[in-house]
C-alpha positions as a Markdown table, in Angstrom:
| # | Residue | x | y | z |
|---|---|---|---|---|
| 1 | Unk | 69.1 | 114.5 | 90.4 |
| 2 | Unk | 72.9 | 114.8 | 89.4 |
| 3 | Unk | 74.6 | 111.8 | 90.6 |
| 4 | Unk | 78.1 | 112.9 | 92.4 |
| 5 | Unk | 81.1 | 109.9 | 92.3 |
| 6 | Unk | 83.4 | 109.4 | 94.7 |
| 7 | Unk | 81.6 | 108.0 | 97.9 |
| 8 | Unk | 83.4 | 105.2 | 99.9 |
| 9 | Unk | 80.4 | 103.8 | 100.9 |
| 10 | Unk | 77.1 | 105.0 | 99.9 |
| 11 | Unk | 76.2 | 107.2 | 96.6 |
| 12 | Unk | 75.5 | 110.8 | 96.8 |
| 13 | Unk | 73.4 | 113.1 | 94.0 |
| 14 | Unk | 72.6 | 116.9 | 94.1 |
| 15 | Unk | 68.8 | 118.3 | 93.6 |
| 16 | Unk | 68.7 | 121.5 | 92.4 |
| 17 | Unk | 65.0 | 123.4 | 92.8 |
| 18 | Unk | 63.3 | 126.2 | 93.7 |
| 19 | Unk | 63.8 | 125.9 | 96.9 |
| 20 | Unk | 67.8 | 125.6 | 96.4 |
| 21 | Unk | 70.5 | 123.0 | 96.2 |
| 22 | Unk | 70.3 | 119.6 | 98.4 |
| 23 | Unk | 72.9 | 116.4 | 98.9 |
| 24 | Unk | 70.7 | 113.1 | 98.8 |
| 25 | Unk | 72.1 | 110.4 | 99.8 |
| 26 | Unk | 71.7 | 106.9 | 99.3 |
| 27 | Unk | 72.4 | 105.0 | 102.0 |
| 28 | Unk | 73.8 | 101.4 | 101.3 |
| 29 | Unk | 71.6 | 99.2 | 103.4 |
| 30 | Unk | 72.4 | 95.9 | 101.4 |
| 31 | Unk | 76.0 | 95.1 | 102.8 |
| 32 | Unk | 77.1 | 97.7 | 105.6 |
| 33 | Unk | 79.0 | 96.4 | 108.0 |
| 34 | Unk | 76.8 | 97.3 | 110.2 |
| 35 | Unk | 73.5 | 99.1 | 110.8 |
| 36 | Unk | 72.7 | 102.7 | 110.3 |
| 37 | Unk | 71.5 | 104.4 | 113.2 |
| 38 | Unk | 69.4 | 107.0 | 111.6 |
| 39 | Unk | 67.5 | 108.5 | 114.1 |
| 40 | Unk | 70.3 | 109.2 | 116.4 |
| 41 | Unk | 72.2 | 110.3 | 114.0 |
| 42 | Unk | 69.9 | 112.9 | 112.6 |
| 43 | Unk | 69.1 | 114.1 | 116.1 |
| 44 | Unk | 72.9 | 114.5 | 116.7 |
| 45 | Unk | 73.0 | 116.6 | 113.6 |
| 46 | Unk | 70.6 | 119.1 | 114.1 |
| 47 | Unk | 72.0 | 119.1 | 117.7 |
| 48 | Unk | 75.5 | 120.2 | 116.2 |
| 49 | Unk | 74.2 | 122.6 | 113.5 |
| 50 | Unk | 71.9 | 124.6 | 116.4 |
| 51 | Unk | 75.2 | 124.6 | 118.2 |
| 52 | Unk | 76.9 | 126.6 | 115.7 |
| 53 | Unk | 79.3 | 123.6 | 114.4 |
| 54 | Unk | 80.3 | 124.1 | 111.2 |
| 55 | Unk | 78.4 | 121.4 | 108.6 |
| 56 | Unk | 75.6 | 121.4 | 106.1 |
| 57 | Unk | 72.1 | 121.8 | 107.2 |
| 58 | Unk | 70.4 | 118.6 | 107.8 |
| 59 | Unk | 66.6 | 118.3 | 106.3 |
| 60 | Unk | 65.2 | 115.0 | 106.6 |
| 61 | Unk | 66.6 | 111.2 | 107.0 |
| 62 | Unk | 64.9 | 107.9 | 106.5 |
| 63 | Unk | 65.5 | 104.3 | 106.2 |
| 64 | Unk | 67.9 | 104.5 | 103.1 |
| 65 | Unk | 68.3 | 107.8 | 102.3 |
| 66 | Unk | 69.6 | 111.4 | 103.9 |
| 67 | Unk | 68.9 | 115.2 | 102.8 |
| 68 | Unk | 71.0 | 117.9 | 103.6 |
| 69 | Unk | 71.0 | 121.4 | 102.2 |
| 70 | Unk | 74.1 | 121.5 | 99.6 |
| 71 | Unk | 77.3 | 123.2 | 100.5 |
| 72 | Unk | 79.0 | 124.9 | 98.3 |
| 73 | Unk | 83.6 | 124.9 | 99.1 |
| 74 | Unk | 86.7 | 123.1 | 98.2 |
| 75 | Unk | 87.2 | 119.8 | 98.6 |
| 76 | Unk | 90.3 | 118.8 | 101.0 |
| 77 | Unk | 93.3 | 117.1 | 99.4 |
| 78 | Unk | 95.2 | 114.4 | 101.1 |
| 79 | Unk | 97.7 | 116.7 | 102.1 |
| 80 | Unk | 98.7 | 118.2 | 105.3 |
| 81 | Unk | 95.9 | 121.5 | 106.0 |
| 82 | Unk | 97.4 | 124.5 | 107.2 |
| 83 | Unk | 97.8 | 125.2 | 111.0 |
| 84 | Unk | 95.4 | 127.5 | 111.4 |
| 85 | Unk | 92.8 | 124.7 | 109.6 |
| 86 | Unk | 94.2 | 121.9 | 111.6 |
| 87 | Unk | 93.5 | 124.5 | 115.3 |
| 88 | Unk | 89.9 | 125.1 | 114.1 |
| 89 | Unk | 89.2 | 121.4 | 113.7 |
| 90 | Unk | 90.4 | 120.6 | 117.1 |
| 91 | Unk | 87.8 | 123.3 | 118.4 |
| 92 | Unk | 85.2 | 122.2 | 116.0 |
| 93 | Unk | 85.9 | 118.6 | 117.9 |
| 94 | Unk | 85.6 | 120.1 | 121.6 |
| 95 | Unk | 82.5 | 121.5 | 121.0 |
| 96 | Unk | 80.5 | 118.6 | 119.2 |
| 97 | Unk | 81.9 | 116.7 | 122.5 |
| 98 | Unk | 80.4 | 119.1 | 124.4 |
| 99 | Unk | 77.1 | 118.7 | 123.3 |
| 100 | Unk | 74.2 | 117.0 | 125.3 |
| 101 | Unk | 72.7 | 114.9 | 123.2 |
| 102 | Unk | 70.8 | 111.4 | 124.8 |
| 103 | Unk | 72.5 | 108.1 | 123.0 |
| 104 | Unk | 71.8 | 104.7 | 123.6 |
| 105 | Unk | 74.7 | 102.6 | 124.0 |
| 106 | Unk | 75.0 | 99.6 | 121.2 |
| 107 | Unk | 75.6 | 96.3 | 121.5 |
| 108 | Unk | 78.9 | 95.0 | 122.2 |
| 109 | Unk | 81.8 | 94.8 | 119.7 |
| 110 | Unk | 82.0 | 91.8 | 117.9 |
| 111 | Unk | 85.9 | 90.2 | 117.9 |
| 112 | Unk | 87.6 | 91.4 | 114.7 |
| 113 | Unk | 87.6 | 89.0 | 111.8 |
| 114 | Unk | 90.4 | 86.6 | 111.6 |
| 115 | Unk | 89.5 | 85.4 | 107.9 |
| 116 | Unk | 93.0 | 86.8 | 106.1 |
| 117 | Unk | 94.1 | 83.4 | 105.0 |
| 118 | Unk | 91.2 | 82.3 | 103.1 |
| 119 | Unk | 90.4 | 85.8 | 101.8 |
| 120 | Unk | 94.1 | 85.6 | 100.5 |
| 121 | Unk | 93.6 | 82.4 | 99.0 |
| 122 | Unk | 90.5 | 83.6 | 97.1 |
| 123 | Unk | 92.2 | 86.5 | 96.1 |
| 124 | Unk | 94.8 | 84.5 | 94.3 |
| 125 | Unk | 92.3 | 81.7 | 93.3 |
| 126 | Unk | 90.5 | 84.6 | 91.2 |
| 127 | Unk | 93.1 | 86.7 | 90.0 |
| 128 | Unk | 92.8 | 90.0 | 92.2 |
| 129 | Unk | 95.3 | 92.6 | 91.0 |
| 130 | Unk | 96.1 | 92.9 | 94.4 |
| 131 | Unk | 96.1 | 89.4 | 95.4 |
| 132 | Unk | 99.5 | 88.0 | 95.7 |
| 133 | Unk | 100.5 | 91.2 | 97.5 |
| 134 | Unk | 97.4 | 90.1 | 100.5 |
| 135 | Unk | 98.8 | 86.8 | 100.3 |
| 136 | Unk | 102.3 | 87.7 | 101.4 |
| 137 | Unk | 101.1 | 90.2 | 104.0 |
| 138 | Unk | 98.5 | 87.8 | 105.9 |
| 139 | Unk | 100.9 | 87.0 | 109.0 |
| 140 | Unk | 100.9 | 91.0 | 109.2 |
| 141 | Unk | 96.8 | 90.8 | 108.8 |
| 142 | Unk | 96.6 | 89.1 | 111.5 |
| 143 | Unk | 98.4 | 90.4 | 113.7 |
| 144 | Unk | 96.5 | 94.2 | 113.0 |
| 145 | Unk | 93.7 | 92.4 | 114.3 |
| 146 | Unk | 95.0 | 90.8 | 117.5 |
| 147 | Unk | 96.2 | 94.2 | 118.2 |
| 148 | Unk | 92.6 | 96.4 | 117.5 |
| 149 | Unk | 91.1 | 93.2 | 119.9 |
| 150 | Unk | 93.7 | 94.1 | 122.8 |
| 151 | Unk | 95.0 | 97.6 | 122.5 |
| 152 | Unk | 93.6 | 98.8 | 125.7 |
| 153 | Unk | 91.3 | 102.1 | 125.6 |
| 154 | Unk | 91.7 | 104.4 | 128.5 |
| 155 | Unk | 88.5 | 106.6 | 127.8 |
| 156 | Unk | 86.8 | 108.9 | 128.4 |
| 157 | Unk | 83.9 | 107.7 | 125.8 |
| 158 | Unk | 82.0 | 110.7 | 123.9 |
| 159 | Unk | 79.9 | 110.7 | 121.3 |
| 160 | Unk | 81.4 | 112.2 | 118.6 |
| 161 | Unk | 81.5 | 112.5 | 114.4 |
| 162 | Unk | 84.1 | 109.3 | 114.1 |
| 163 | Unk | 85.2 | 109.9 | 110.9 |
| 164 | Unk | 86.5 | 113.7 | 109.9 |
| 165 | Unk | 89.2 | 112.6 | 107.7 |
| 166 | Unk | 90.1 | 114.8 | 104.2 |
| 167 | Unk | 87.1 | 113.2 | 101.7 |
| 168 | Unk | 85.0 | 114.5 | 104.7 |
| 169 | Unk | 85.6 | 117.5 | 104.8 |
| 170 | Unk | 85.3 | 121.1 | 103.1 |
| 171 | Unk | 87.0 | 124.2 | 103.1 |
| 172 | Unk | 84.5 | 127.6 | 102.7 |
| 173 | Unk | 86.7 | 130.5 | 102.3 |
| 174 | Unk | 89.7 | 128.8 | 104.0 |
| 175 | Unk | 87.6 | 127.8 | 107.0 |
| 176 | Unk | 86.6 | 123.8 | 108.1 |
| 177 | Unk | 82.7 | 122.0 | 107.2 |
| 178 | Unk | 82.1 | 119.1 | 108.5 |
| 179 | Unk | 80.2 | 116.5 | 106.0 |
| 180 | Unk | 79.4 | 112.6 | 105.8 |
| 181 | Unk | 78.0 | 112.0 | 110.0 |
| 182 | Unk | 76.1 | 109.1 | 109.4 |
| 183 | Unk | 78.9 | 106.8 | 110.9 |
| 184 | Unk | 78.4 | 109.3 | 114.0 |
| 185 | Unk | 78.6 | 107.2 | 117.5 |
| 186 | Unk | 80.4 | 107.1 | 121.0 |
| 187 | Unk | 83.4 | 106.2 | 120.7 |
| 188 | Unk | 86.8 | 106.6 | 122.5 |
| 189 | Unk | 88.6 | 110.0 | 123.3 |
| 190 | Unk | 91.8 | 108.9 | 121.9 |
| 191 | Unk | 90.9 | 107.1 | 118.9 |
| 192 | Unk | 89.1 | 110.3 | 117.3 |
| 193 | Unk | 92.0 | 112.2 | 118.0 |
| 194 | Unk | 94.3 | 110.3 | 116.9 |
| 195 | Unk | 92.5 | 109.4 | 113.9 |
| 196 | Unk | 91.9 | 113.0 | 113.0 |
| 197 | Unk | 94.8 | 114.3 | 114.2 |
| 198 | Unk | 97.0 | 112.1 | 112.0 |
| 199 | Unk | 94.4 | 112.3 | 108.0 |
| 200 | Unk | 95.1 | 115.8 | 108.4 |
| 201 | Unk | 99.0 | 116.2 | 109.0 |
| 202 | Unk | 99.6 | 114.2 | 106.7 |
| 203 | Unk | 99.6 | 112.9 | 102.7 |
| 204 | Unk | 98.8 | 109.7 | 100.9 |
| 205 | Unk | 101.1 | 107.7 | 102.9 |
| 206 | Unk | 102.8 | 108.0 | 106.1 |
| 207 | Unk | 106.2 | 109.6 | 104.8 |
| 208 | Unk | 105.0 | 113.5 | 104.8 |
| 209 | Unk | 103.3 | 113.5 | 108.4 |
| 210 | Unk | 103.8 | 117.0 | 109.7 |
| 211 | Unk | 103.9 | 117.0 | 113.2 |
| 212 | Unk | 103.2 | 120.7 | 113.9 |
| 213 | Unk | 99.8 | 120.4 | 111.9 |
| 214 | Unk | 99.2 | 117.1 | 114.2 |
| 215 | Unk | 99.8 | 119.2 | 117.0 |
| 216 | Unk | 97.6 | 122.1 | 115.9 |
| 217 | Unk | 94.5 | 119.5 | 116.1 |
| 218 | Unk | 95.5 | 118.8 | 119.7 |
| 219 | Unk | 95.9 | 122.7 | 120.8 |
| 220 | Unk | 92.5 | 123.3 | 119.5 |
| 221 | Unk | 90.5 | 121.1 | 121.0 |
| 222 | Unk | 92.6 | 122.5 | 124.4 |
| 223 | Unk | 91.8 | 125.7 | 123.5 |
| 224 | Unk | 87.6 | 124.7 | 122.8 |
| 225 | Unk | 87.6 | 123.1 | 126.2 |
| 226 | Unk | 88.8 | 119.9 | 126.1 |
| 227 | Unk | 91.3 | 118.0 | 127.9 |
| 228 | Unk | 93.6 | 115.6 | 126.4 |
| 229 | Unk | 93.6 | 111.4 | 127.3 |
| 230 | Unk | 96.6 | 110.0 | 128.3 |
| 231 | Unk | 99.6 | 108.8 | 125.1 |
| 232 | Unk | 99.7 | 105.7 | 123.5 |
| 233 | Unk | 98.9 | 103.3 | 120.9 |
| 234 | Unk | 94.9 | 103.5 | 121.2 |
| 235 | Unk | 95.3 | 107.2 | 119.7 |
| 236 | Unk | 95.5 | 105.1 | 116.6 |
| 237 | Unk | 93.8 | 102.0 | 117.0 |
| 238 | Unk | 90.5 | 103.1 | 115.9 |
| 239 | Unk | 92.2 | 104.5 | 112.5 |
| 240 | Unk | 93.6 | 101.4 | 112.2 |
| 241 | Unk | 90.4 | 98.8 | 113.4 |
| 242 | Unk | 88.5 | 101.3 | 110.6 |
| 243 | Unk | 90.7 | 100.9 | 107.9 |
| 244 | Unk | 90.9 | 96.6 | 108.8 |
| 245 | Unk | 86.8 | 96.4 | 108.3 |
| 246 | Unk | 86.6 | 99.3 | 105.5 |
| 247 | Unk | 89.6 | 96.4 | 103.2 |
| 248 | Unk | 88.0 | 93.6 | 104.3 |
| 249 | Unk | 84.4 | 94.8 | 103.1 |
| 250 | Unk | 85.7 | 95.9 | 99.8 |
| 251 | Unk | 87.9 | 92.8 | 99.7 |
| 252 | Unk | 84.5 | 91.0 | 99.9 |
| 253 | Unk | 82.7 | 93.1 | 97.4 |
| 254 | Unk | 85.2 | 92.1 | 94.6 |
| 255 | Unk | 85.2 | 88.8 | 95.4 |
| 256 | Unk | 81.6 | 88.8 | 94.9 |
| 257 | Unk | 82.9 | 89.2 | 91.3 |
| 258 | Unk | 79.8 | 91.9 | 90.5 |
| 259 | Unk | 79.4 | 95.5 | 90.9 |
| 260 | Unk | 76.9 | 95.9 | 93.9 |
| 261 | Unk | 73.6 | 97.7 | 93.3 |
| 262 | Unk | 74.6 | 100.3 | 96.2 |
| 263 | Unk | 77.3 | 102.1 | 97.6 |
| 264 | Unk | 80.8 | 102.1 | 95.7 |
| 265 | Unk | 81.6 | 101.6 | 92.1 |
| 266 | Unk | 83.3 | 97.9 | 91.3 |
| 267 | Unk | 86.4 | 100.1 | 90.3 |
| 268 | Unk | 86.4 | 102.1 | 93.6 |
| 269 | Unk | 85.9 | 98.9 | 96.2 |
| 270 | Unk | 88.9 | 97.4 | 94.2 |
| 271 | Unk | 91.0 | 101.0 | 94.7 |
| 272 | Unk | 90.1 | 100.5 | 98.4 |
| 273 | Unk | 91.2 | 97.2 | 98.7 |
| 274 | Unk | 94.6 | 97.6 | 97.1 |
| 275 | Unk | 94.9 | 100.4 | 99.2 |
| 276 | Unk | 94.4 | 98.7 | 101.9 |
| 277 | Unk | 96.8 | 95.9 | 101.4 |
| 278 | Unk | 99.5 | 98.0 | 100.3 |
| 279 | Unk | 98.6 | 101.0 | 103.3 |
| 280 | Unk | 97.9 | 98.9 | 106.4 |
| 281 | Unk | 100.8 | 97.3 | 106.8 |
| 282 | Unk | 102.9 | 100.2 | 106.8 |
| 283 | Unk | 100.5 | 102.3 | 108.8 |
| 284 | Unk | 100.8 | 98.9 | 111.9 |
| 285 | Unk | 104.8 | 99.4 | 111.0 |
| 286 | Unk | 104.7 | 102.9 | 111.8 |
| 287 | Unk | 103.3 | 102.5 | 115.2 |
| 288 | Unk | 106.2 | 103.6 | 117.4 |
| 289 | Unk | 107.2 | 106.8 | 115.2 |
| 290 | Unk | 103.3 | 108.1 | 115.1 |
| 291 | Unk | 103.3 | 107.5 | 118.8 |
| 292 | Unk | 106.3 | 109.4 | 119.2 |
| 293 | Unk | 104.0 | 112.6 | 118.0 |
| 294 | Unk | 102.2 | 112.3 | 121.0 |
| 295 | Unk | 105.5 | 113.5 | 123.2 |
């Protein structure tokens, strides 16, 4: 096996043999955040690919490790997509929330983690390159996560991918697939359009959003079948909540002060954290204008 860089959380390789080219995955099962739910997941999958969506063929899953048939495209930039990719998306989403597939609902959501202060103070303590920057951003920490706590969530709940954002995604003669489900769940109407919506119409940061390409995800999944939740602020609050855990578990993998045995590379958790430091804030700044693309 050919081992592929570049996963956020687990590690990905390529078999080729006679039977053609696979994606095996790894699954980090040392320090997730929390557990995998494999079974589900897998049956969700193969539910999805009989339907016609879009996504490599899944072939087998177990306790730490996934098999799909390898996929062949381009990745996705961080870039606004086209229109036209943007509209097909939004369809692509309208019919995976379509599908009848039996989920058990988890257990309740723990309160988000209010540890930014000492986490700061470590960071500094140790000499993180992105230390002094968390340490003068904590008040803004905190508040993130009194706001993912209480940002009300009007529903409905589906059960839905919960994570097509650019590093997700391929493009096959111009046209959307769908990788990575394994984070696949229910999950509020509004948070995985907003959350998809906005990775897609937009670039590294939040200064190039285009709106049309925003609005092309939302006409899609209208035209698929799907009927839009009410504005607000929880369009974005999963984005946000996500982005909160995915710095604070990468903050904690560096402070471990050792490259883990699974998932990211030392160099890639600290990338993630310093993005996250320097990103969040502005994103939770932003608020009111990303909001405003919902009108």
């Amino acid at each position: 096996m050919i081992r592929v860089h570049g996963g956020f959380a687990n590690r990905m390789y390529r078999l080729d043999t006679d039977q053609g080219a696979f994606a095996v995955k790894e699954l980090n099962v040392v320090d997730r955040r929390w557990p995998y739910r494999v079974e589900d997941v897998f049956r969700f999958e193969r539910a999805a690919f009989a339907a016609g969506v879009p996504m490599p063929e899944p072939i087998s899953a177990g306790h730490d490790t996934l098999v799909h048939r390898w996929v062949e495209g381009e990745r996705v930039p961080e870039a606004p997509v086209s229109a036209g990719y943007a509209f097909e998306i939004g369809e692509i989403l309208a019919r995976i929330h379509a599908l009848d597939v039996p989920w058990a609902r988890g257990a309740v959501k723990e309160p988000t983690s209010r540890d930014w202060p000492e986490l700061a103070a470590r960071a500094v303590a140790t000499g993180q390159p992105w230390g002094d920057e968390l340490a003068s951003h904590v008040e803004t920490f905190l508040a993130i996560a009194r706001f993912v706590d209480t940002c009300e969530r009007p529903g409905p709940v589906v059960l839905t991918h919960r994570d097509i954002q650019p590093w997700n995604l391929l493009a096959r003669e111009g046209r959307p697939v769908v990788l990575d489900w394994e984070l696949a769940g229910m999950l509020d109407l509004s948070g995985e359009l907003g959350s998809t919506a906005l990775s897609l119409a937009k670039g590294p940061g939040f200064d190039s959003v285009e709106p049309a390409v925003f609005r092309s995800v939302l006409d899609g999944y209208v035209a698929g079948g799907g009927e839009l939740p009410p504005a607000g602020p929880s369009w974005f609050v999963f984005l946000i909540g996500g982005w909160l855990g995915h710095t604070r578990w990468n903050i904690l993998r560096c402070l471990a002060g050792a490259e883990a045995t699974t998932g990211p590379d030392l160099a890639l958790s600290h990338e993630s954290a310093g993005d996250g430091v320097r990103g969040l804030p502005d994103l939770f700044g932003r608020l009111p204008e990303l909001e405003a693309l919902l009108l």
